[in-house]
DOPALO-267333 format. One record per residue (C-alpha): residue in three letters; z negated, y, x. Coordinates in steps of 0.1 Angstrom, whole numbers, padded with zeros to 4 digits, always signed. Each point is the difference from the previous one (the first is absolute). Layout:
BEGIN
ALAZYX...
***
This chain:
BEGIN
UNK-1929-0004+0071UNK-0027-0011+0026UNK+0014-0011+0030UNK-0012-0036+0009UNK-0027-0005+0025UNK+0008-0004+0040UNK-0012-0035+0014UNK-0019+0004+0035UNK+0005-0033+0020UNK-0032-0004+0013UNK-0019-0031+0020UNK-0028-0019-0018UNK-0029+0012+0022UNK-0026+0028-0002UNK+0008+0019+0024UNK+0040-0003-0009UNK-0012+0008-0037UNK-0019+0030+0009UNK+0028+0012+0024UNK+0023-0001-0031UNK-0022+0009-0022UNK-0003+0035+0015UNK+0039+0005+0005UNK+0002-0012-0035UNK-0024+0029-0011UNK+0024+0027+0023UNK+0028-0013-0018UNK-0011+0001-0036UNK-0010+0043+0013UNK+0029+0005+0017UNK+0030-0013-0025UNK-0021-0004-0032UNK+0008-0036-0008UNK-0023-0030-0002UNK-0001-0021+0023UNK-0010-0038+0000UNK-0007-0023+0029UNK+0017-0029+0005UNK-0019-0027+0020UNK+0019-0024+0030UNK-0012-0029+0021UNK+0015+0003+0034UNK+0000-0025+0028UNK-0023+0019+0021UNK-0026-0005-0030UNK+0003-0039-0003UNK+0009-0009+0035UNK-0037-0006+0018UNK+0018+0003+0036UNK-0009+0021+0024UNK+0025+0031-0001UNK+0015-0008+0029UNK+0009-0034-0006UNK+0018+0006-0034UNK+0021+0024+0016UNK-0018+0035-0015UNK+0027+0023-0005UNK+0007+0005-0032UNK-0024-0030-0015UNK-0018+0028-0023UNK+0034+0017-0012UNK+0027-0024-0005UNK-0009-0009-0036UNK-0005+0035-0007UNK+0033+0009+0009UNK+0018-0028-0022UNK-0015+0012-0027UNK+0015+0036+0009UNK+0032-0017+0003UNK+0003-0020-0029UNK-0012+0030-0024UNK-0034-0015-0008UNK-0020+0030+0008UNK+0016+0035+0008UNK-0025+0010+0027UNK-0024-0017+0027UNK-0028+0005+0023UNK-0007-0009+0031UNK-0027+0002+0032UNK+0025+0019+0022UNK-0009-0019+0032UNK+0014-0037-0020UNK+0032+0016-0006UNK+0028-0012+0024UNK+0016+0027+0029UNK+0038-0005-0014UNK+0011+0016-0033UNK+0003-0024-0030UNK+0037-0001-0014UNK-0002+0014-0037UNK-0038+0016+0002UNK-0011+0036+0008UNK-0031+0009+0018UNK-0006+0025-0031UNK-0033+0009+0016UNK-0028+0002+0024UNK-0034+0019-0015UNK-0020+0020+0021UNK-0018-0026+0026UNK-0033-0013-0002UNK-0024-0006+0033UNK+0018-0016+0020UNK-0027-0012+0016UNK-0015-0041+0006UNK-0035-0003-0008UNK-0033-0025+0007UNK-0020-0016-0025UNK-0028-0016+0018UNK-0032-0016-0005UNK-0033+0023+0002UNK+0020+0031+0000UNK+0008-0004+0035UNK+0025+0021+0017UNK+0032-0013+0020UNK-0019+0006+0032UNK-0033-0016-0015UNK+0018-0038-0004UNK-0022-0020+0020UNK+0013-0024+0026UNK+0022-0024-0013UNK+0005+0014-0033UNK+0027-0014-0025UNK+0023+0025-0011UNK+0024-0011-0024UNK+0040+0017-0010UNK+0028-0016-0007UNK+0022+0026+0021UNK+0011-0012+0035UNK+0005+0045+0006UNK-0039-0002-0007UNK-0011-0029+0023UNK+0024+0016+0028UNK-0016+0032-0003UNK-0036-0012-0007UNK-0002-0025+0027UNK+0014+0026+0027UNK-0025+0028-0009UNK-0026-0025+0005UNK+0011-0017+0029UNK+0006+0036+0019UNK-0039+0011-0015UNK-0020-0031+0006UNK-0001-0012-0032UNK-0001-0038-0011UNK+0017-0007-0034UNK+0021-0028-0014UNK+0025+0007-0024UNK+0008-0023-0031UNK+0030-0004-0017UNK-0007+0003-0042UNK+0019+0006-0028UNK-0004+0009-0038UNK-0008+0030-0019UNK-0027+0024+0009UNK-0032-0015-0021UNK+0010-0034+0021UNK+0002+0018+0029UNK-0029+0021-0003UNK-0019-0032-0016UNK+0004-0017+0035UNK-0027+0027+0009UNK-0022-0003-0024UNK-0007-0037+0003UNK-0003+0006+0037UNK+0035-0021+0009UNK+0011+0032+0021UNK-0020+0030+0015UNK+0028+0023-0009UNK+0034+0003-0014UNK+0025+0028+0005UNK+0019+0011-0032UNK+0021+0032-0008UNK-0015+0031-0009UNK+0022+0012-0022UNK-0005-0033-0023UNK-0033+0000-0002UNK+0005+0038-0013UNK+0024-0012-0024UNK-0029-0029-0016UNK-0028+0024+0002UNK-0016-0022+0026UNK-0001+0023+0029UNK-0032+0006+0004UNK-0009-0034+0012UNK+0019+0013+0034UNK-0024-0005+0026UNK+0021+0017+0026UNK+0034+0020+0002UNK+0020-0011+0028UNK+0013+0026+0017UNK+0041+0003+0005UNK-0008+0006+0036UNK-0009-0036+0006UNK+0016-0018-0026UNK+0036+0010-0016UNK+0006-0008-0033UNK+0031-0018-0015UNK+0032+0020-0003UNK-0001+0017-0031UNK-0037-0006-0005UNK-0017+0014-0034UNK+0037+0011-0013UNK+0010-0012-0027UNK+0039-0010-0009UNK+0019+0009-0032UNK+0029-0023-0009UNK+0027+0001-0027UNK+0034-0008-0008UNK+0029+0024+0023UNK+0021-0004-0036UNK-0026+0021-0019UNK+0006+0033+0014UNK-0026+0014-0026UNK-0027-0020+0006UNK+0008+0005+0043UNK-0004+0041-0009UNK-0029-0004-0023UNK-0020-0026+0026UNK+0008+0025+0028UNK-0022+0027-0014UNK-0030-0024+0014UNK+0013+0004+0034UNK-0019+0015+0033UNK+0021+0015+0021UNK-0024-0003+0028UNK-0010-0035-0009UNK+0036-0012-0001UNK+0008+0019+0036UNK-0026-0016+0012UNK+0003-0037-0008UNK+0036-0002+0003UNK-0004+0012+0040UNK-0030-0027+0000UNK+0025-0031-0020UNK+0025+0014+0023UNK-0015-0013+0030UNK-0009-0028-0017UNK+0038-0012-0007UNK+0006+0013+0035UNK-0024-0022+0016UNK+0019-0030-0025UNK-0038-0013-0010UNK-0009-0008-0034UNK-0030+0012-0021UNK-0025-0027+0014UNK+0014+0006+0035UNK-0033+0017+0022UNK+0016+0032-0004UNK-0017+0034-0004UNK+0013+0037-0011UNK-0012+0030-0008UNK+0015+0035-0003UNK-0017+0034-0006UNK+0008+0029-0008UNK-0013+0024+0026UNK-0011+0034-0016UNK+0002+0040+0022UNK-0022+0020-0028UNK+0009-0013-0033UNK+0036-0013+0003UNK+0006-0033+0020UNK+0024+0008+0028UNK+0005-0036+0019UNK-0005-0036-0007UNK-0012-0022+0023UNK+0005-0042-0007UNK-0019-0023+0018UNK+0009-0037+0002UNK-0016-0032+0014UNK+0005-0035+0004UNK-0023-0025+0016UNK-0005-0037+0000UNK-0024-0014-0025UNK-0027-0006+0030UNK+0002+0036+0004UNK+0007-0012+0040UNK+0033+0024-0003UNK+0006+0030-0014UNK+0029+0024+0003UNK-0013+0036-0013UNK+0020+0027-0003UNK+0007+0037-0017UNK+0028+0026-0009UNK+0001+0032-0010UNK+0024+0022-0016UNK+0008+0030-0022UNK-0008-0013-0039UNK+0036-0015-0015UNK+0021+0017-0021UNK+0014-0029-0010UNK+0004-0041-0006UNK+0021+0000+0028UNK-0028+0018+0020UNK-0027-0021-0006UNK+0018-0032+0007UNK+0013+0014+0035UNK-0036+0005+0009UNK-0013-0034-0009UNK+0032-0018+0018UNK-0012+0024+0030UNK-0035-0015+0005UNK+0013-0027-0005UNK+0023-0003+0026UNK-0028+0009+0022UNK-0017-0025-0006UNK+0023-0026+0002UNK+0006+0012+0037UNK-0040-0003+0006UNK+0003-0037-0013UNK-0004+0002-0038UNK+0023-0030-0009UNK-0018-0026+0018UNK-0034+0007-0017UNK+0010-0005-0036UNK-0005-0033-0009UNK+0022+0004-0035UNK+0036+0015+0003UNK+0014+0010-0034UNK+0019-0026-0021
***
């Protein structure tokens, strides 16, 4: 007999859709069953707010994960950096793929270059991590911009552009990869100056803690590196108690001697939106072994930079 095909919870949007579309496609390889995709409305897609004022942590997800629970759909996608720091009773994190770039990126008028904004330019993102970071490079290089709060998906965003609204908006790399739109990237902006989200370009595979199976069959998607690397960077995200629109930035990388990665090194920042403040800092340590590992790293950082002042630059503590 054919066994039935798995429902992927998935969010309505393009990007969402083409997220799950390509897990879908590694699941239907890896186990041999079809697999069907199951769309859901979240708040985070009606709500028109501003992610900070609706709260942001957990706005995109929440659905999603009722849906696990009540058995509507047997497995779900999500954008790794949505998903809430503290485990969800009765779900498995099945799976983390292999990252994407990690990356922000520009798409500006003309072409131009992050450097090439004119005086004044408006540079729109609906991430206060971005504005902090943005607005304290240019401040500390001479730059003039104004960044706009925005929301909606990425042709909205991008459209505000294109009918000459904004000069620039910043979006993720790795979504734009995902739509086939990356090419209109004007600039890359480097890590250096401008941290991405924790967990960045990951992607997060859900399912039921019940269906043992389906946990064992999911976790053949999993990156080792990816998953050591995003749980050190949501570590010091839950250390630092800030939510997902809190202006909080991670990264951590895998630091190679030859061909095999010896040390990571995380780095973490948090600023105020005026980018007036920032609080910048780095670890490094040998590669973990383990989830225990990873997790002592992040609350590490962390701690550091609660003691340089952390706490009194986030402007959103975790609800």
């Amino acid at each position: 007999m054919t066994e039935r095909a798995l429902r992927l919870g998935t969010r309505r949007s393009k990007l969402a859709m083409a997220q799950s579309g390509h897990v879908a496609e590694a699941v239907r390889r890896l186990t041999g069953r079809a697999v069907e995709l199951v769309e859901i409305t979240t708040f985070g897609d009606v709500s028109r707010e501003h992610l900070a004022q609706i709260g942001g942590t957990g706005v995109f997800v929440t659905a999603l994960r009722e849906a696990l629970l009540r058995g509507e759909v047997d497995f779900a996608v999500h954008s790794l950096k949505d998903l809430p720091t503290a485990p969800h009773e009765g779900l498995a994190l099945a799976a983390i793929p292999k990252r994407e770039d990690p990356r922000d990126a520009l798409v500006a008028r003309d072409g131009l270059t992050f450097h090439q904004l004119p005086d004044g330019a408006r540079v729109g993102t609906g991430s206060p991590r971005r504005m902090a970071q943005l607005n304290a490079y240019a401040r500390s290089h001479g730059l003039h911009i104004e960044t706009v709060p925005i929301r909606g998906n990425v042709d909205t965003r991008i459209g505000y552009v294109r009918n000459g609204e904004l000069d620039a908006v910043v979006l993720a790399a790795a979504g734009l990869h995902r739509i086939g739109r990356i090419d209109e990237v004007t600039d890359f902006l480097s890590v250096d100056f401008v941290l991405p989200a924790p967990g960045q370009g990951a992607l997060a595979i859900e399912c039921s803690a019940s269906d043992a199976d389906l946990v064992a069959a999911l976790s053949g998607l999993d990156d080792p590196h990816t998953r050591v690397a995003v749980t050190a960077e949501r570590s010091l995200l839950a250390a630092l108690e800030a939510g997902c629109s809190a202006p909080v930035g991670a990264l951590a990388d895998l630091l190679a001697d030859g061909q095999d990665a010896t040390e990571m090194r995380l780095r973490g920042v948090v600023g105020t939106t005026d980018g007036s403040a920032l609080v910048q800092l780095s670890t490094t340590g040998p590669v973990p072994t383990s989830h225990g590992d990873a997790i002592a790293l992040g609350r590490e950082l962390a701690s550091e930079m609660l003691a340089k002042g952390a706490a009194g630059l986030m402007g959103e503590r975790a609800l």
